[in-house]
TIVEXVEX-199089 format. One record per atom (N, C-alpha, C): atom name; y, x, z; residue number from 1. Coordinates in steps of 0.05 Angstrom, whole numbers, plus 5000, padded with zeros to 4 digits. Example, Ala and Ser with C-alpha at 12.3 -4.5 7.8 and 13.67 -1.06 7.14 Angstrom:
2
<site atom="N" north="4886" east="5264" up="5156" nr="1"/>
<site atom="CA" north="4910" east="5246" up="5156" nr="1"/>
<site atom="C" north="4934" east="5264" up="5156" nr="1"/>
<site atom="N" north="4955" east="5257" up="5142" nr="2"/>
<site atom="CA" north="4979" east="5273" up="5143" nr="2"/>
<site atom="C" north="5001" east="5258" up="5157" nr="2"/>
//
This chain:
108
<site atom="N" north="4977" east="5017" up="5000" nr="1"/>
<site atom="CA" north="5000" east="5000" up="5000" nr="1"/>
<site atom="C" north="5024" east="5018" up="5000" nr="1"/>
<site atom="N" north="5039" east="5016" up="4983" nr="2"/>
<site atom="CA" north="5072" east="5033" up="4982" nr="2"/>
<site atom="C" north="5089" east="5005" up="4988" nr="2"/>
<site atom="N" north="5098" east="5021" up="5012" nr="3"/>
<site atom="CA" north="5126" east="5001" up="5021" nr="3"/>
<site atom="C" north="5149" east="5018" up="5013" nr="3"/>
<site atom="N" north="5168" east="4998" up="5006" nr="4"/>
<site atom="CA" north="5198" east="5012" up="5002" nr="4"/>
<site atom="C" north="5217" east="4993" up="5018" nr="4"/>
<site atom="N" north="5217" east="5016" up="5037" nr="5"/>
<site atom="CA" north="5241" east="5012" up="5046" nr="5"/>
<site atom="C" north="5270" east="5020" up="5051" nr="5"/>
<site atom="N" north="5299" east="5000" up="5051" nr="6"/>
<site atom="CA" north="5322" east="5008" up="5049" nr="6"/>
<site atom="C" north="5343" east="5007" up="5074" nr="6"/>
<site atom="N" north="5350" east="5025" up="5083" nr="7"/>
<site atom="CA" north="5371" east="5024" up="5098" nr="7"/>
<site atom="C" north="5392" east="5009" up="5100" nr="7"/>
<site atom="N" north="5399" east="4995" up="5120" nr="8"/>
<site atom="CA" north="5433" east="4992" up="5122" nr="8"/>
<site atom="C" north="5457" east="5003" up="5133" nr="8"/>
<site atom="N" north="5439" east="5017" up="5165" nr="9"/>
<site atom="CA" north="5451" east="5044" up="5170" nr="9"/>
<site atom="C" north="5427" east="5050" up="5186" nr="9"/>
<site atom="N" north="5435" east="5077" up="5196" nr="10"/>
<site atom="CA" north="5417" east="5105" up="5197" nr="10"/>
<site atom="C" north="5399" east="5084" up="5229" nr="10"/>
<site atom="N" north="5374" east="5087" up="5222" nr="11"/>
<site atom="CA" north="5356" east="5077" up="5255" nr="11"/>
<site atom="C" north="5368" east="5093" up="5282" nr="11"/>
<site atom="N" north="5378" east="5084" up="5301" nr="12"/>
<site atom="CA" north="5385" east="5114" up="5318" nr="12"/>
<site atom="C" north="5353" east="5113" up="5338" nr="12"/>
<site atom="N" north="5333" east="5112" up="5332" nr="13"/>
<site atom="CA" north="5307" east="5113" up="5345" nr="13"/>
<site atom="C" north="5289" east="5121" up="5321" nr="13"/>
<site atom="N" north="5262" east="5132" up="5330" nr="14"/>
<site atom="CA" north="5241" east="5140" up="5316" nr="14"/>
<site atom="C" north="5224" east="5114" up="5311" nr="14"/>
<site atom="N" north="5227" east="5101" up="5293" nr="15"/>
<site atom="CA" north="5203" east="5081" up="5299" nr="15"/>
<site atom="C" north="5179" east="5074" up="5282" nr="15"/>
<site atom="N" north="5153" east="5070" up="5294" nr="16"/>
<site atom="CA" north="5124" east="5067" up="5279" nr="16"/>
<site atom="C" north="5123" east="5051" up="5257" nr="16"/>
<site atom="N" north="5104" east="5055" up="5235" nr="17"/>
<site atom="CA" north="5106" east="5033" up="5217" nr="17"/>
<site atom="C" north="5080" east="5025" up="5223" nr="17"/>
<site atom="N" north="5077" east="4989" up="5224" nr="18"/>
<site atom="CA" north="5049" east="4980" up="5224" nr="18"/>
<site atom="C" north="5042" east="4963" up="5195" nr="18"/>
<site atom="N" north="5023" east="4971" up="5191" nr="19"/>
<site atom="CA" north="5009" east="4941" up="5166" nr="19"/>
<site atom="C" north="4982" east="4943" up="5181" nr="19"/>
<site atom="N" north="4977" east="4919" up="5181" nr="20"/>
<site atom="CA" north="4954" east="4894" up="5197" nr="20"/>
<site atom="C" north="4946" east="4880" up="5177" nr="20"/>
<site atom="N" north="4916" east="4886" up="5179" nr="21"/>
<site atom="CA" north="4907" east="4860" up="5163" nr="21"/>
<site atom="C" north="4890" east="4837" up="5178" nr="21"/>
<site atom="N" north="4903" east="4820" up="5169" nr="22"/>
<site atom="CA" north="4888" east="4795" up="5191" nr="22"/>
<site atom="C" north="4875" east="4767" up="5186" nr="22"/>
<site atom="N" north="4857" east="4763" up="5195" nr="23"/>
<site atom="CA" north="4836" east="4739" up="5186" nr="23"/>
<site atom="C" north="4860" east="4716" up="5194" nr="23"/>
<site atom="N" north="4842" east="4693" up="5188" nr="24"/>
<site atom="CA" north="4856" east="4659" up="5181" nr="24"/>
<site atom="C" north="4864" east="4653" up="5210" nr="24"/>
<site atom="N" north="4859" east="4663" up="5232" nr="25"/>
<site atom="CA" north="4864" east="4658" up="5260" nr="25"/>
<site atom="C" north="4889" east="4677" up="5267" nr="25"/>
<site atom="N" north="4897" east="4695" up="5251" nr="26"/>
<site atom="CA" north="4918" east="4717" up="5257" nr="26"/>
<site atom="C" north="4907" east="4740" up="5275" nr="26"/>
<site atom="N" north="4875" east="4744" up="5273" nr="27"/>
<site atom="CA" north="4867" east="4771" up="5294" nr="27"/>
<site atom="C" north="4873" east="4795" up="5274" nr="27"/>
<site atom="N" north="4873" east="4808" up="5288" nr="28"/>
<site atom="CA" north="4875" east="4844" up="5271" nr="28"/>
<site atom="C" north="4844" east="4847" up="5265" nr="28"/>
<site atom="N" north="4836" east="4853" up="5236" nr="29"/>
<site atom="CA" north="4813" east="4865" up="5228" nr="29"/>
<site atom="C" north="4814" east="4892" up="5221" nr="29"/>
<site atom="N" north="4838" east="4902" up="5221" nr="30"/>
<site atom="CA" north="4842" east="4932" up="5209" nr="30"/>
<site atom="C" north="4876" east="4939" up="5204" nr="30"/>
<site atom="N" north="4875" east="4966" up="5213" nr="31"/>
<site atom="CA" north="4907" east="4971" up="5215" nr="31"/>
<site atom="C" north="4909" east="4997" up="5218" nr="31"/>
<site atom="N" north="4932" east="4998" up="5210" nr="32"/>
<site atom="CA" north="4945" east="5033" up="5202" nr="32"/>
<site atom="C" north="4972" east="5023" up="5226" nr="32"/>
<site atom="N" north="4987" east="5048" up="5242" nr="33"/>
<site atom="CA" north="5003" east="5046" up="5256" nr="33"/>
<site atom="C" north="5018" east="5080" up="5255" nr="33"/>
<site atom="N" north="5037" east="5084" up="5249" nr="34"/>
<site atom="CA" north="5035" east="5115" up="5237" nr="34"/>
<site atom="C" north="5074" east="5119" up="5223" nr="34"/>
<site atom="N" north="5082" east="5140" up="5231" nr="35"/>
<site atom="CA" north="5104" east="5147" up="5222" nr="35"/>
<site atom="C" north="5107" east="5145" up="5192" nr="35"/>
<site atom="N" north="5130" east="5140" up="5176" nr="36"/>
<site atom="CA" north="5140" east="5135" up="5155" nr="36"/>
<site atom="C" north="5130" east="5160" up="5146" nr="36"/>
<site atom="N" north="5118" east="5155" up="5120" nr="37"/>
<site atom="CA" north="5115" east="5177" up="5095" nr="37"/>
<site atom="C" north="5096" east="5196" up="5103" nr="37"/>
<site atom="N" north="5071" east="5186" up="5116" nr="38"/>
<site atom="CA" north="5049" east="5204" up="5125" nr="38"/>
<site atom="C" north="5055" east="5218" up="5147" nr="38"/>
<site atom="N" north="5080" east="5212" up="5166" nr="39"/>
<site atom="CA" north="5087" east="5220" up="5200" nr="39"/>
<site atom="C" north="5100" east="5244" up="5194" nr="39"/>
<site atom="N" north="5113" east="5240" up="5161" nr="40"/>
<site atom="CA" north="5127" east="5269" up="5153" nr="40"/>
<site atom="C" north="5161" east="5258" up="5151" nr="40"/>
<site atom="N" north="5167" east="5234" up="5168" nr="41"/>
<site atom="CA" north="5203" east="5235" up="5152" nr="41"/>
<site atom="C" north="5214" east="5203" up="5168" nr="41"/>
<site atom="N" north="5215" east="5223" up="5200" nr="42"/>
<site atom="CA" north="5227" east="5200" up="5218" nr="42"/>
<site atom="C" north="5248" east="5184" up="5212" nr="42"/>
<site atom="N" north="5236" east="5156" up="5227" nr="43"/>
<site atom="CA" north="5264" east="5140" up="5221" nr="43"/>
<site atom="C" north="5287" east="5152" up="5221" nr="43"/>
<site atom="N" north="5303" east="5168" up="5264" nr="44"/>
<site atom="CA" north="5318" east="5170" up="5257" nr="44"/>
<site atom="C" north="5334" east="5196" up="5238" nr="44"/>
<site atom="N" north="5321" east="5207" up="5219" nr="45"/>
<site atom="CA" north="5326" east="5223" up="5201" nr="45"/>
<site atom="C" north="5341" east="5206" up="5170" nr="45"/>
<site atom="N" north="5338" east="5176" up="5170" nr="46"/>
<site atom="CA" north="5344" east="5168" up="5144" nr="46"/>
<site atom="C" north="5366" east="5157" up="5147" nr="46"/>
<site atom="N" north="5386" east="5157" up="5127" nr="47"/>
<site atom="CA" north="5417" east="5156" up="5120" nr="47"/>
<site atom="C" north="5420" east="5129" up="5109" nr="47"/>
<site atom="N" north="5443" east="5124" up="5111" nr="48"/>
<site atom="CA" north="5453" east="5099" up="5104" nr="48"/>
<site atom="C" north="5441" east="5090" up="5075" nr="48"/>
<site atom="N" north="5441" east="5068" up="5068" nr="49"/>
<site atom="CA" north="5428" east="5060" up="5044" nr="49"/>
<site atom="C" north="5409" east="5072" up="5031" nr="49"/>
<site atom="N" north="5393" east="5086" up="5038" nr="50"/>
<site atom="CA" north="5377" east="5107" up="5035" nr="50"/>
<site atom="C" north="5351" east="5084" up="5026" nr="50"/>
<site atom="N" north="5332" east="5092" up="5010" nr="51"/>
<site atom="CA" north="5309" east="5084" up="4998" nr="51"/>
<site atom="C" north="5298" east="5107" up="4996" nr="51"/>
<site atom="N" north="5272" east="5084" up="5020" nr="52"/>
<site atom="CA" north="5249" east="5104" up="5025" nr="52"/>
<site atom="C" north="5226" east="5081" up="5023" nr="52"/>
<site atom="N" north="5205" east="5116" up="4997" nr="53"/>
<site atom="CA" north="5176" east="5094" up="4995" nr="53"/>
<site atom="C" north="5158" east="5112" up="5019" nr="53"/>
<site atom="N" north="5145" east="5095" up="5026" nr="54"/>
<site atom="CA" north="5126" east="5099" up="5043" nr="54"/>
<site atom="C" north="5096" east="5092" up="5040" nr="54"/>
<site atom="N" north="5087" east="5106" up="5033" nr="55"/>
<site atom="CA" north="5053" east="5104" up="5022" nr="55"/>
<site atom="C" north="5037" east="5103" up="5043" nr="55"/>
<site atom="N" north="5012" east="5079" up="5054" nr="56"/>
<site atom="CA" north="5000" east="5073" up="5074" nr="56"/>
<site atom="C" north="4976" east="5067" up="5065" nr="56"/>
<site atom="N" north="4961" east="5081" up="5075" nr="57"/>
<site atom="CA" north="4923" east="5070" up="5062" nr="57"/>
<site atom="C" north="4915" east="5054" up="5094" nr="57"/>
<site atom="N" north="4902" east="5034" up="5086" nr="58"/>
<site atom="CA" north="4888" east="5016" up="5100" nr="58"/>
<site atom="C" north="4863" east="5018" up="5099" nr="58"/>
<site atom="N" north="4837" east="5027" up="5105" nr="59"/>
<site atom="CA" north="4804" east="5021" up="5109" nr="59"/>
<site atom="C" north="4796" east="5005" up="5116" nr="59"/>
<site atom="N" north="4783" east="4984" up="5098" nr="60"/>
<site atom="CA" north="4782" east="4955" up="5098" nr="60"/>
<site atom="C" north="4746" east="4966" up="5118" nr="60"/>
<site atom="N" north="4739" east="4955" up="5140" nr="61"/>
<site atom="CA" north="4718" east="4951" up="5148" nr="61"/>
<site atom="C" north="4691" east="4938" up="5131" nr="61"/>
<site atom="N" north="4672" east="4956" up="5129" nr="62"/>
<site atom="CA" north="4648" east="4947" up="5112" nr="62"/>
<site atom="C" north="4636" east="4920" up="5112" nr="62"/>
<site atom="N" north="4640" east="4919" up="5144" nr="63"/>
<site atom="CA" north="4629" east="4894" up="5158" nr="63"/>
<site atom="C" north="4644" east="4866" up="5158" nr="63"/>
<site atom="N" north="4664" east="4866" up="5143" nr="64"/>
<site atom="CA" north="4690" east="4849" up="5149" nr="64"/>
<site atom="C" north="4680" east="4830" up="5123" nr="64"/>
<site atom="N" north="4676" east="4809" up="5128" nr="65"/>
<site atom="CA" north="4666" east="4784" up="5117" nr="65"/>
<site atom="C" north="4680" east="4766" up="5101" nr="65"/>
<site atom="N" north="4673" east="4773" up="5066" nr="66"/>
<site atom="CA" north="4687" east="4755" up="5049" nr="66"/>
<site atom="C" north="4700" east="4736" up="5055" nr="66"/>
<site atom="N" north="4720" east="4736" up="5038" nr="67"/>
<site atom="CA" north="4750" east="4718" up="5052" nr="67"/>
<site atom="C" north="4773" east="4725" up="5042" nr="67"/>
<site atom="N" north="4793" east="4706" up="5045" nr="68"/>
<site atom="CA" north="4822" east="4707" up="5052" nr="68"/>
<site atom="C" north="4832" east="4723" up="5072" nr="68"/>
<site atom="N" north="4846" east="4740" up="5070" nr="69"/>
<site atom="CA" north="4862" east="4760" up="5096" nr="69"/>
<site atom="C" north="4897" east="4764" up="5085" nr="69"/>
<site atom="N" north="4908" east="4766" up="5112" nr="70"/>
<site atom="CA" north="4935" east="4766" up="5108" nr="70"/>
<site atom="C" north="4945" east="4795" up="5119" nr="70"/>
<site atom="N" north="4966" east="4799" up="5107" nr="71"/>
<site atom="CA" north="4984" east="4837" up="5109" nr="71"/>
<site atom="C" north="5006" east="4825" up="5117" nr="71"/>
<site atom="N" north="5002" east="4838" up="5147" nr="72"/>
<site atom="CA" north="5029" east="4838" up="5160" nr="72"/>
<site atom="C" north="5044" east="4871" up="5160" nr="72"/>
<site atom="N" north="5064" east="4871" up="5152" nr="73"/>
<site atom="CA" north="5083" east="4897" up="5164" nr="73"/>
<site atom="C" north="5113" east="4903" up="5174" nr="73"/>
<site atom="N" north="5108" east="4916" up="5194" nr="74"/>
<site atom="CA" north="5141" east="4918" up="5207" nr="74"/>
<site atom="C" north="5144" east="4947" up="5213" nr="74"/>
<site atom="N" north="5158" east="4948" up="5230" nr="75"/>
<site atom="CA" north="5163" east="4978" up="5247" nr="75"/>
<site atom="C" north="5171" east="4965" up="5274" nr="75"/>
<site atom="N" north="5155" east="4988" up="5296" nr="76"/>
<site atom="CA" north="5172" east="4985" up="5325" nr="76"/>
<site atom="C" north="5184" east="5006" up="5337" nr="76"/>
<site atom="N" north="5184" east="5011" up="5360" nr="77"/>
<site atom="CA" north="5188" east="5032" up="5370" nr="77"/>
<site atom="C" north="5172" east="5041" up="5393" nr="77"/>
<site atom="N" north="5145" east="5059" up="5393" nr="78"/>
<site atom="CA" north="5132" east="5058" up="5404" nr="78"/>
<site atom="C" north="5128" east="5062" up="5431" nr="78"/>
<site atom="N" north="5146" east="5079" up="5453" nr="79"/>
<site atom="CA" north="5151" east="5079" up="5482" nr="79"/>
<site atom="C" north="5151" east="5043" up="5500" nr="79"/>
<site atom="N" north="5157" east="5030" up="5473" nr="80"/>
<site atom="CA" north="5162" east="5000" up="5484" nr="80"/>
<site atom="C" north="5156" east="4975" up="5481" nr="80"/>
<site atom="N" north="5135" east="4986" up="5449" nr="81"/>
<site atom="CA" north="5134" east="4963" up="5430" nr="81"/>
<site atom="C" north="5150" east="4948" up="5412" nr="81"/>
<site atom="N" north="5174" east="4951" up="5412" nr="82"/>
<site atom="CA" north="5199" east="4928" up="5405" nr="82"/>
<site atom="C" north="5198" east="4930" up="5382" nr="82"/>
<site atom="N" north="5201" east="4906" up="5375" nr="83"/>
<site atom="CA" north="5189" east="4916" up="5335" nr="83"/>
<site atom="C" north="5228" east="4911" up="5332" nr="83"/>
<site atom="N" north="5226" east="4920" up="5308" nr="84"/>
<site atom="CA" north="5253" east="4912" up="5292" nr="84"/>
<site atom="C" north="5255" east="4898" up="5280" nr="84"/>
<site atom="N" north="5276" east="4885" up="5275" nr="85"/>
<site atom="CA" north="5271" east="4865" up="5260" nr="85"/>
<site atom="C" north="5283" east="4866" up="5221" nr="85"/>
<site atom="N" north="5274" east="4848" up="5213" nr="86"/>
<site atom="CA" north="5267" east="4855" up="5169" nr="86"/>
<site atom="C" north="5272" east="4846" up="5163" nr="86"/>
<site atom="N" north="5290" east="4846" up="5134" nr="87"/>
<site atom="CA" north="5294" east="4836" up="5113" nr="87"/>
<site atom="C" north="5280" east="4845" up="5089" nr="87"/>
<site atom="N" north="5276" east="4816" up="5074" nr="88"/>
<site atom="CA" north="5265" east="4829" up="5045" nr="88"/>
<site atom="C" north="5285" east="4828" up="5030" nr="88"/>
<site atom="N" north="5266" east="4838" up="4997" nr="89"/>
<site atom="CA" north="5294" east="4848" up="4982" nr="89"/>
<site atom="C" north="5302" east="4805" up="4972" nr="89"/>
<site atom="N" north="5280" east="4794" up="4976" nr="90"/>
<site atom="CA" north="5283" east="4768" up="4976" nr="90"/>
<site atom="C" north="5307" east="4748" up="4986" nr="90"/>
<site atom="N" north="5313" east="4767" up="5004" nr="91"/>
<site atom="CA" north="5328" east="4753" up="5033" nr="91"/>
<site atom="C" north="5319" east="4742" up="5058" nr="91"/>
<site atom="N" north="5295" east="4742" up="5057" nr="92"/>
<site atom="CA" north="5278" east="4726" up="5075" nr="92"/>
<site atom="C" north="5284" east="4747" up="5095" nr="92"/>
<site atom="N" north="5286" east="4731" up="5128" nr="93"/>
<site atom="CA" north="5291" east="4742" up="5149" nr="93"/>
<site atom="C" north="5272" east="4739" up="5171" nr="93"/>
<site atom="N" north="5259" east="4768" up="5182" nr="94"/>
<site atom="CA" north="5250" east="4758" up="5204" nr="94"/>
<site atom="C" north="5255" east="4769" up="5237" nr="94"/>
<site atom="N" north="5276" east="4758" up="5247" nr="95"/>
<site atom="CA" north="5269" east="4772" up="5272" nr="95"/>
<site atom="C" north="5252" east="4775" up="5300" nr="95"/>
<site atom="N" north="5233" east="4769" up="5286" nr="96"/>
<site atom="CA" north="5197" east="4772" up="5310" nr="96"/>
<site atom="C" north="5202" east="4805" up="5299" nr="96"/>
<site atom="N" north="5205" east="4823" up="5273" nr="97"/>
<site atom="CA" north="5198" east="4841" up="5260" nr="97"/>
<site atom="C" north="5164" east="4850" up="5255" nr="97"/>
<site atom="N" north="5158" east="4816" up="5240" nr="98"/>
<site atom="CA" north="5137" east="4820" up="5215" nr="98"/>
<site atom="C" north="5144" east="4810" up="5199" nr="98"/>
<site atom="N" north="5130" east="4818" up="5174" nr="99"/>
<site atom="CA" north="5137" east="4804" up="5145" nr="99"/>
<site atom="C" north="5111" east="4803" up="5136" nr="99"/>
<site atom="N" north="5107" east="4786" up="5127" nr="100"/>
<site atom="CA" north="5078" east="4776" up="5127" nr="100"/>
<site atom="C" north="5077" east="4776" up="5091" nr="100"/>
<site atom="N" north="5069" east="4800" up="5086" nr="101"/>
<site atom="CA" north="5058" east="4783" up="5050" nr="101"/>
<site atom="C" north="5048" east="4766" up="5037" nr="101"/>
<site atom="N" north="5067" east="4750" up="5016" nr="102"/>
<site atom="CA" north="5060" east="4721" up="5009" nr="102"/>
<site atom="C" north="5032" east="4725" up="4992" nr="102"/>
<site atom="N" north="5027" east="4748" up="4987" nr="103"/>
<site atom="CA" north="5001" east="4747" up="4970" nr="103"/>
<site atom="C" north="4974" east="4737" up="4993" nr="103"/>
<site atom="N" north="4955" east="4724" up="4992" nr="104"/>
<site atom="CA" north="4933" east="4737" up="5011" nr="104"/>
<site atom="C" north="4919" east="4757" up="5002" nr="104"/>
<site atom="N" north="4903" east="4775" up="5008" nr="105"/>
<site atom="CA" north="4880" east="4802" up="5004" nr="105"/>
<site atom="C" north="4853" east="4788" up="5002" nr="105"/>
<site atom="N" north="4848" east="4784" up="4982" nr="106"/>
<site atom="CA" north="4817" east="4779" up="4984" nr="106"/>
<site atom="C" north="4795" east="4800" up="4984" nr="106"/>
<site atom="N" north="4775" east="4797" up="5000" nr="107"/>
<site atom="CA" north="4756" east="4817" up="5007" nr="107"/>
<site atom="C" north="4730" east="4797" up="4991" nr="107"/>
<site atom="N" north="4715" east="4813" up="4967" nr="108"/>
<site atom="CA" north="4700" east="4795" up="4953" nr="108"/>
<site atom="C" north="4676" east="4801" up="4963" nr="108"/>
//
């Protein structure tokens, strides 16, 4: 999964990026939790309007049982949990800080 994301101003915190993939009940079946750009290019290192891609591999579990699954992703800040909160380039707003992809993931 490559996320791109854009600044509005500089993060003044380091914060995790998560993508979750999750069954029809919303549990976590599998997840990556891990600094921007392979834990190589801290939040607070990025500049105003700045566009950054961020490449994330996910390991779908062998065992994980044909179906519909949903991709959630945000960023928090890990000492506390606090996610941040997102905009897409859509406009859609969320401040829980998930964004839930309108696609679902099917696992065949």
């Amino acid at each position: 999964l490559n996320l791109l994301w854009q600044t509005i101003k500089p993060p003044p915190l380091d914060y995790t990026v998560f993508v979750h993939l999750l069954d029809a009940n919303g549990a976590l079946v599998a997840g990556n939790d891990s600094q921007p750009v392979n834990n190589s290019y801290p939040t607070s290192l990025w500049a105003s309007d700045e566009q950054i891609l961020d490449p994330h591999r996910l390991a779908i579990p062998t065992t994980l049982p044909p179906g519909q699954y949903r991709l959630a992703v945000g960023l928090y800040y890990q000492p506390t949990g606090e996610r941040l909160p997102l905009g897409s380039a859509a406009g859609q707003q969320d401040t829980n800080g998930v964004f839930m992809l309108p696609t679902p993931i099917i696992v065949p």
